[in-house]
C-alpha positions, 0 to 999 in steps of 0.5 A: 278737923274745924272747918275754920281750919285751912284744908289746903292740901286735904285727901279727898275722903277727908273733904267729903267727911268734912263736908258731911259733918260741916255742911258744903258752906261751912267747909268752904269758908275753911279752904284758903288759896284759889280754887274751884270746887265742883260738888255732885250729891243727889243730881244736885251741882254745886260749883264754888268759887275761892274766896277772893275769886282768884280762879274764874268761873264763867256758866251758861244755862240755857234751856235747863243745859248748864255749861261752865268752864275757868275761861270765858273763851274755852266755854264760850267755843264749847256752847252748841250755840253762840249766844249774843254779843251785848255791847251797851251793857252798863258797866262796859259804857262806864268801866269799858269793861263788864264788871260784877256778873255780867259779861258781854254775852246775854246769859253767861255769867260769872260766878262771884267771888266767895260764892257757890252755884247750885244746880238741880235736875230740872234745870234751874240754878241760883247763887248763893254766898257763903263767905263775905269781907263785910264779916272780917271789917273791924271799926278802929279810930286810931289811924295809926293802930289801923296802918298797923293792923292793915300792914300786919295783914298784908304781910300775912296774906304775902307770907301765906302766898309764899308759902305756894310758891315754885322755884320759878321766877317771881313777879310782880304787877307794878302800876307805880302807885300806892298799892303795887309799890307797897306790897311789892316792898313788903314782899321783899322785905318778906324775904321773897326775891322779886326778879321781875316786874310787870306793867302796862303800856300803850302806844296812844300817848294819851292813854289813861290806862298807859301806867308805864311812866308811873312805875318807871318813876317808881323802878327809877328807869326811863321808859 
């Protein structure tokens, strides 16, 4: 198996062959979906991240300790101790939320998207890429040819996710602009029955976050 080659579903025994030949990198870069990857060879952890940083991983290394789980909370009530609050990190006065690495306790991080932490027997750790968009971005001058290629792949992405869906309700997250609207019609063109939509309001009328007038005039309801 070609590590370019999807290993979703893969034995385990197949992973490790795989990752013997290839290299950890290599056969990352393979694995589509979400998914968080722990790796343990020669006291050496590698944790590893999916693509496009659907599942999150959050870690804390504190005097040599490494501490890492799928959800800030749940690390952050595993720590012997509680590390401190930041409240001027730069993206939070900007964003009003941490963006990137940074988090708003000092030294939890937050792994990136397509990336892979290592850590070693004496307690150090560094980050590292082994998948990045900037290798798939193409140049066309043709604005027409580049909506195509841009729906074509869209609707790609939407029938590769189908294909992992369960017999539940699906869902959408629908702000009422481009984006949301888009790929929600897409998807239902796709075949895929969309019995529910999502948004998000507040009570603060002047809210800039309050999205809900947008999709009700998207779903032609009143709100």
């Amino acid at each position: 198996m070609l590590p370019s080659e999807s290993k979703q579903g893969i034995e385990v025994s197949d992973l490790l062959e795989d990752i013997g030949r290839f290299g950890l990198g290599a056969v990352l870069e393979g694995i589509y979906g979400r998914f968080v990857l722990v790796y343990v060879f020669h006291d050496i952890w590698t944790i590893a991240r999916d693509h496009c940083g659907e599942e999150q991983v959050y870690y804390w290394n504190r005097n040599g300790d490494l501490f890492f789980a799928d959800n800030l909370a749940w690390l952050l009530r595993s720590l012997p101790v509680s590390p401190e609050y930041v409240e001027d990190l730069d993206s939070v006065r900007l964003f009003e939320t941490p963006v990137g690495e940074e988090t708003s306790y000092a030294g939890v991080k937050r792994l990136p998207p397509g990336s892979m932490l290592e850590f070693n027997s004496v307690g150090s750790n560094h980050v590292t890429k082994y998948w990045s968009v900037d290798g798939l971005s193409q140049v066309v001058s043709d604005p027409d040819q580049a909506a195509q290629n841009v729906q074509e792949l869209l609707k790609a992405a939407i029938r590769r996710r189908s294909r992992f869906l369960t017999k539940g309700t699906v869902g959408a997250f629908v702000s009422g602009g481009l984006d949301s609207s888009y790929i929600s019609a897409l998807a239902s063109a796709e075949g895929i029955q969309l019995r529910a939509g999502y948004t998000c309001a507040w009570r603060a009328l002047d809210s800039v976050y309050d999205e809900s007038c947008w999709a009700a005039l998207l779903l032609g309801i009143s709100v």
